[in-house]
C-alpha positions in Angstrom: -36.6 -19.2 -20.6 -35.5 -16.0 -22.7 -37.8 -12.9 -23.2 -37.1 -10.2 -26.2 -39.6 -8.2 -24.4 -42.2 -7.2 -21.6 -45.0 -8.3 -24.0 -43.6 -11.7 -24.3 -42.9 -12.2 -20.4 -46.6 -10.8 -19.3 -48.3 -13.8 -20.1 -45.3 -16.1 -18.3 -45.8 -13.4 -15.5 -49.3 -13.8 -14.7 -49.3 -17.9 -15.0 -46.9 -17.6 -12.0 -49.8 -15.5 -10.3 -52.6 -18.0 -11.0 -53.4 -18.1 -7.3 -56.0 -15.2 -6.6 -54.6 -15.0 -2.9 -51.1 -14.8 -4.0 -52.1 -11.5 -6.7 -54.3 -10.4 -3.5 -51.2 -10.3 -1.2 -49.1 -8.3 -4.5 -51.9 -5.9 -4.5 -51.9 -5.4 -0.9 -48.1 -4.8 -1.0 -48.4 -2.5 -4.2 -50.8 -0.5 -2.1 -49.1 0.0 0.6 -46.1 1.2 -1.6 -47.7 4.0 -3.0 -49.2 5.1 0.5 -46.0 5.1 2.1 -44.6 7.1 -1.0 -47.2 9.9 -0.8 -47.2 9.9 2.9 -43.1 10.4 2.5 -43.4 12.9 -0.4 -46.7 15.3 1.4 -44.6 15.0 4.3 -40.4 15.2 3.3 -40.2 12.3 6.0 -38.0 10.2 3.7 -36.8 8.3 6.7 -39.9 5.7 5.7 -38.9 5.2 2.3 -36.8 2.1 3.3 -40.3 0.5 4.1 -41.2 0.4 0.0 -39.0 -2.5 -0.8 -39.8 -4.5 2.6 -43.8 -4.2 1.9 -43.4 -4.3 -1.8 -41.6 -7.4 -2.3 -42.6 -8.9 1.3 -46.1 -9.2 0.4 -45.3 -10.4 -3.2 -42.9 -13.5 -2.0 -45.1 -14.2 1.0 -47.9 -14.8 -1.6 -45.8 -17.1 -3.7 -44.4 -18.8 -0.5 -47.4 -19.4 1.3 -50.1 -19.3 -1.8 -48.7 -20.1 -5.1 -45.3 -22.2 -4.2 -43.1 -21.2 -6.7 -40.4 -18.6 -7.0 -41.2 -15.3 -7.6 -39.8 -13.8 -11.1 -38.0 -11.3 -9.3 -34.5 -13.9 -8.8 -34.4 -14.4 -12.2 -35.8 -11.3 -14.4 -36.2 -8.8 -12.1 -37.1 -5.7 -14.0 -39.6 -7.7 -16.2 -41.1 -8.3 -12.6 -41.7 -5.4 -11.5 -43.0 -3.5 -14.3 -44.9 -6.7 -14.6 -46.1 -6.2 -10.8 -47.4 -2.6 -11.6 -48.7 -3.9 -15.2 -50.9 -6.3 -13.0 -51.9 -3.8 -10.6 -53.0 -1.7 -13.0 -55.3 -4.3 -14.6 -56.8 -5.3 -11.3 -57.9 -1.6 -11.2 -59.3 -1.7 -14.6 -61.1 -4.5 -13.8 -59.0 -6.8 -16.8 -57.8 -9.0 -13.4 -59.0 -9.8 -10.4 -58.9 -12.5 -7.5 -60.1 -15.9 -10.0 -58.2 -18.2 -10.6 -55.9 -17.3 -13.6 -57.5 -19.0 -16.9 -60.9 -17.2 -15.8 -59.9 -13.7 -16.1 -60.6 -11.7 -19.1 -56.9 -10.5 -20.4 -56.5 -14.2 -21.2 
């Protein structure tokens, strides 16, 4: 498949995260990213800024792995997925996505 832009991938994006426990475990992940990045930037202990990739995309394939069983976007268009991983974090927070099943969720 060929995308001329983010809008056109979103909806191709989210289809592969129909499995409310595989978003849950991309949320969890995207969480933890951003506490280990304030924790390194309040405290200039950049040592544990090699643990953003490991949580971020550990707990996104583990979700497709174990929940959804596809691969995740990020082998074939990876900067679609993760603007697309914070796109969806960002609608879970403003309540457009949650943990349905995909089809049941409003930004459809």
């Amino acid at each position: 498949m060929q995308f001329n832009s983010f809008k056109e991938f979103y909806p191709y994006y989210l289809a592969e995260h129909a499995d409310p426990r595989c978003r849950a475990t991309h949320y969890i992940g995207s969480t933890l990213v951003l506490i280990v990045l304030a924790f390194a930037l309040l405290t200039q202990q950049w040592v544990y800024l090699w643990l953003v990739p490991l949580l971020g995309y550990g707990f996104a394939w583990l979700g497709h792995f174990l929940f959804e069983h596809n691969k995740p976007a990020t082998f074939k268009y990876p900067a679609y997925s993760l603007l697309g991983d914070w796109v969806m974090y960002r609608d879970f927070w403003l309540r457009l996505l949650g943990f349905r099943r995909q089809g049941a969720d409003k930004a459809e």
